[in-house]
C-alpha positions as CSV (number, residue, x, y, z in Angstrom):
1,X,-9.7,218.1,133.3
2,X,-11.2,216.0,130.7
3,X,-7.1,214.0,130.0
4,X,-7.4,213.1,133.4
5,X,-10.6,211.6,133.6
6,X,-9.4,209.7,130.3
7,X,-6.4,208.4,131.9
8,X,-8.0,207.2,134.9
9,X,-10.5,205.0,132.8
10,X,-7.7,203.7,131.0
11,X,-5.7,202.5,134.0
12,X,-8.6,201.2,135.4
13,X,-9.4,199.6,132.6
14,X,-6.1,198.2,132.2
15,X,-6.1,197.0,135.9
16,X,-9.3,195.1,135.7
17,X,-7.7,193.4,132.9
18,X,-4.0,192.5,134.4
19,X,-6.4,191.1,137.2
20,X,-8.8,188.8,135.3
21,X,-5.3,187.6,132.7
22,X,-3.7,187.3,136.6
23,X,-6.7,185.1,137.6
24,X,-6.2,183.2,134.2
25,X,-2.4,182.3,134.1
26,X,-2.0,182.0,137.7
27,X,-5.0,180.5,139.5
28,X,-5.0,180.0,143.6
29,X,-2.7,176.8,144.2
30,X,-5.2,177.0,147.3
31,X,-6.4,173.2,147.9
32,X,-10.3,173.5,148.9
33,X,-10.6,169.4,149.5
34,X,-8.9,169.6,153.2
35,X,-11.2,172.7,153.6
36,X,-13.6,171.8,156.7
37,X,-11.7,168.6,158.4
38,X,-10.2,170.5,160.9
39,X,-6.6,171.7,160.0
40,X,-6.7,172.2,156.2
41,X,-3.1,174.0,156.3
42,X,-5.0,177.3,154.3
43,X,-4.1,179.8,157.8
């Protein structure tokens, strides 16, 4: 019981991580200065 509490640290570990490298490498391409002006093209 206690390998499979290990593993699922360690892939949630590892997830939170491929996440915040994900964030890092490849941020949004989202433009936020149309944002409010009535058709921003973000929908």
């Amino acid at each position: 019981m206690q390998i499979i509490q290990y593993l699922l640290v360690i892939i949630t570990v590892l997830a939170a991580l491929g996440w915040l490298l994900r964030k890092q490498l490849f941020p949004s391409r989202h433009d936020n200065s149309n944002c409010g002006d009535g058709d921003c093209g973000c929908h």
